[in-house]
C-alpha positions as CSV (number, residue, x, y, z in Angstrom):
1,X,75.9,99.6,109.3
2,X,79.1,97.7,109.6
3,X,81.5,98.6,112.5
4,X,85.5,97.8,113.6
5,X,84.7,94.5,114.4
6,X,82.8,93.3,111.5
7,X,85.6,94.2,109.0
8,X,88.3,92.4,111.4
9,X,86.0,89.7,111.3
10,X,85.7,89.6,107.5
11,X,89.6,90.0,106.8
12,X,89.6,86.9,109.3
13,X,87.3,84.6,107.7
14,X,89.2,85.6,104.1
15,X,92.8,84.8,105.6
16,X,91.1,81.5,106.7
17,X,89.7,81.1,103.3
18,X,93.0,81.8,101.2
19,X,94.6,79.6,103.5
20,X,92.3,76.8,102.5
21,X,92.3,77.5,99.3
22,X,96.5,77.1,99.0
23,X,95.7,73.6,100.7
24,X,93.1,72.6,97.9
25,X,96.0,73.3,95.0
26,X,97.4,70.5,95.9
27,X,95.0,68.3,94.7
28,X,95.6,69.9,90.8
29,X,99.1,68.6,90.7
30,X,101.2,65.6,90.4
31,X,104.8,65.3,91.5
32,X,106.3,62.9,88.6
33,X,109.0,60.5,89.7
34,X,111.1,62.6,88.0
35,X,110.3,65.6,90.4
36,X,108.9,67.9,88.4
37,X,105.1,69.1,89.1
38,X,102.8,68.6,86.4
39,X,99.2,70.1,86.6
40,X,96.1,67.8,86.2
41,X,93.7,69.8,86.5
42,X,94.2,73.7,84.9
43,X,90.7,75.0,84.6
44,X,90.2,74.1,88.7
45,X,94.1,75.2,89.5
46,X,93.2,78.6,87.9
47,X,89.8,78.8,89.7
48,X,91.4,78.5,92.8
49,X,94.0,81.0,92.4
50,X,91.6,83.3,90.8
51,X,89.4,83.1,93.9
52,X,92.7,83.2,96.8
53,X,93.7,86.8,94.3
54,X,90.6,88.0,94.9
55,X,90.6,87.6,98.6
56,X,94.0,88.6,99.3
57,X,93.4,91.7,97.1
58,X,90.4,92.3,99.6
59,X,92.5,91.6,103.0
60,X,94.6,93.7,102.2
61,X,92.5,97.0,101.0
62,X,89.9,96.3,104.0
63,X,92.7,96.2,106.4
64,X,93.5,100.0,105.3
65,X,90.1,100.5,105.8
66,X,90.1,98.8,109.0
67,X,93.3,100.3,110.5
68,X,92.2,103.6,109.3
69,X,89.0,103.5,111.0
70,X,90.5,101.9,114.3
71,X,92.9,105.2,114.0
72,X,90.4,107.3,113.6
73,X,88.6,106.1,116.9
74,X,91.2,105.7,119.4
75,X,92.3,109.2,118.5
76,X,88.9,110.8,119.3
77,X,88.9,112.6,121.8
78,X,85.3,111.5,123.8
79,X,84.9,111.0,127.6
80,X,82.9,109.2,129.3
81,X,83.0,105.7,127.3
82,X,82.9,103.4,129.6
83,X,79.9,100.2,130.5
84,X,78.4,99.4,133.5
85,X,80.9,98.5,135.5
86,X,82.9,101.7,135.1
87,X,85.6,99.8,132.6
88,X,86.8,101.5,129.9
89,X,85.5,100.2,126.4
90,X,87.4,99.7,123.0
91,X,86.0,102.2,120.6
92,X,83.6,101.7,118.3
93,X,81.5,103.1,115.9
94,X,78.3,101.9,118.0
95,X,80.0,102.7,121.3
96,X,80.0,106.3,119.6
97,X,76.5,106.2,118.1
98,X,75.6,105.6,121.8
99,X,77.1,108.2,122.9
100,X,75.4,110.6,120.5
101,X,71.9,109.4,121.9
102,X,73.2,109.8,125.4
103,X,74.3,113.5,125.0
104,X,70.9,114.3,122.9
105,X,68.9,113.1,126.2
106,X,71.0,114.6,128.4
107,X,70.5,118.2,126.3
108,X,66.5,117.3,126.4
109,X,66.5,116.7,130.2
110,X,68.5,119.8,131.1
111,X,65.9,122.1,128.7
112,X,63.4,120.2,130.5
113,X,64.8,120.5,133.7
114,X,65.6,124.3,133.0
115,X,61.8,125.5,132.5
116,X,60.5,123.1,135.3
117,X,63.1,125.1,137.7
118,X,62.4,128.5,135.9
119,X,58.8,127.7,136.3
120,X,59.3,127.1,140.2
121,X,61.4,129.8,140.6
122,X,58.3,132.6,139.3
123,X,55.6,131.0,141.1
124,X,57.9,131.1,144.6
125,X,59.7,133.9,143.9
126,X,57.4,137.3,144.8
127,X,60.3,140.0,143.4
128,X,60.3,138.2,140.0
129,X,58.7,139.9,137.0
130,X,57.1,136.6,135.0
131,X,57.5,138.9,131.7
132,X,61.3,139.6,131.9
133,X,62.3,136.7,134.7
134,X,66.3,137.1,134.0
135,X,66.4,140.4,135.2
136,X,65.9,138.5,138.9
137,X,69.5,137.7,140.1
138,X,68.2,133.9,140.5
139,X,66.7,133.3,137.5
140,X,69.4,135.0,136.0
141,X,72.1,132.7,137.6
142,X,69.8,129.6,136.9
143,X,69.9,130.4,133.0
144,X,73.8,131.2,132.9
145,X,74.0,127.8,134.9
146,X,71.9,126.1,132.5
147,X,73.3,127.5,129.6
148,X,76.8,126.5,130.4
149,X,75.9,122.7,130.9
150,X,74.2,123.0,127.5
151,X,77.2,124.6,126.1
152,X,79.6,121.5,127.1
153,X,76.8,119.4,125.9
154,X,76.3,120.5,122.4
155,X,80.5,121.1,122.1
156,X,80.8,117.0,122.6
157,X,77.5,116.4,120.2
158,X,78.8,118.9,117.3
159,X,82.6,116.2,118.5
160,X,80.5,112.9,118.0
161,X,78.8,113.8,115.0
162,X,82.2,114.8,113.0
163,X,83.5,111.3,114.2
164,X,80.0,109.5,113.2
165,X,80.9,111.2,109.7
166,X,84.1,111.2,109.4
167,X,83.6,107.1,110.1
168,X,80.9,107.0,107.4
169,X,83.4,108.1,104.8
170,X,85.6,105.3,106.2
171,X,83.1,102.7,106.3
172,X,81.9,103.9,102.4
173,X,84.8,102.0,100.9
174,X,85.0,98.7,103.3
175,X,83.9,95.9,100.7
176,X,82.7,92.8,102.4
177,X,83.8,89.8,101.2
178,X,80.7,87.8,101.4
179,X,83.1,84.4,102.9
180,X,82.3,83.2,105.8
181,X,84.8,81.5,108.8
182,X,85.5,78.4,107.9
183,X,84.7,76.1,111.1
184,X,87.6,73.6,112.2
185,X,86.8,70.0,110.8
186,X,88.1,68.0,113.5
187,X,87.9,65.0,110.9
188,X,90.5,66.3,108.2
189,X,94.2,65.5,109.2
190,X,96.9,68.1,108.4
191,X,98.8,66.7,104.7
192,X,102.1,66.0,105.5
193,X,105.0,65.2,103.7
194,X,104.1,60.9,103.7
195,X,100.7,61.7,102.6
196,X,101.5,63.9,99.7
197,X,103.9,61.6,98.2
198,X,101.5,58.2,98.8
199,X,98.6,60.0,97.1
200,X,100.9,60.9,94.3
201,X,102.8,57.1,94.3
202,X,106.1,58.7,94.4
């Protein structure tokens, strides 16, 4: 599934595009010593602006998406998102799916932990009838202990599964662009003004 960063990498990679696309009209026109323009090739001049539409219709509806979803993430309201090294991360939608495994295993160990302790707690404990053990004080206050960090546990799951929905809808109307960055060609010199009128003999 695409996340924050993929779509602010596609909207990249079409600015980059339309950009070179802009450059490439140049080549469909003639400045006349007159000064007007006249176009010498139509059928590629309309190709190219067909295509540079297209992506700059796209930029602009997958930046909604984008700024919508980036909203919708740095509003949440989820603790404990930070990496190894205690810093705090940018959110995103697999930051956020990792969280979601994080709090299932942390609700597994705890029920796990829970019946290992209750389990302890009958065999060592001679007062405590095996067949109703929560009327004993202590495994009483072992449950109400457990059953509180379970509570905060499956409050912040019920939290990240609205956001991993909620993002899902977002992500349903992000349309990728299929372009890819262009890389710098370090042997293509910038046109300037000299150039443009040489290749055109003005």
């Amino acid at each position: 599934m695409s996340d924050i960063a993929d779509i602010a990498k596609d909207i990249a990679a079409c600015q980059s595009k339309a950009r070179e696309l802009q450059s490439e009209t140049i080549h469909c026109i003639a400045i006349l010593p007159s000064g007007k323009i006249s176009v010498v090739d139509k059928e590629r001049l309309e190709s190219l602006n067909g295509e540079a539409d297209r992506l700059k219709g796209l930029i602009a509806h997958n930046t909604d998406v984008h700024d919508e979803l980036a909203q919708l993430l740095n509003e949440a309201d989820l603790p404990n998102l930070r990496d190894r090294k205690n810093r705090q991360l940018a959110p995103t939608v697999e930051i956020v799916r990792e969280r979601k495994r994080q709090v299932e295993g942390s609700i597994t160990k705890t029920e796990n932990l829970f019946r290992m302790d209750l389990g302890d707690l009958i065999k060592n404990t001679h007062d405590i009838d095996p067949s109703t053990p929560f009327a004993h004080w202590k495994a009483k206050s072992l449950k109400e202990e457990t059953d509180a960090q379970l509570a905060g546990l499956r409050a912040e799951l019920a939290i990240v599964d609205d956001l991993l929905t909620r993002a899902s809808q977002i992500l349903k109307d992000y349309r990728p662009s299929g372009v890819t960055a262009s890389k710098p060609d370090e042997f293509r010199s910038a046109i300037t003004r000299e150039k443009t009128a040489a290749a055109f003999g003005a």
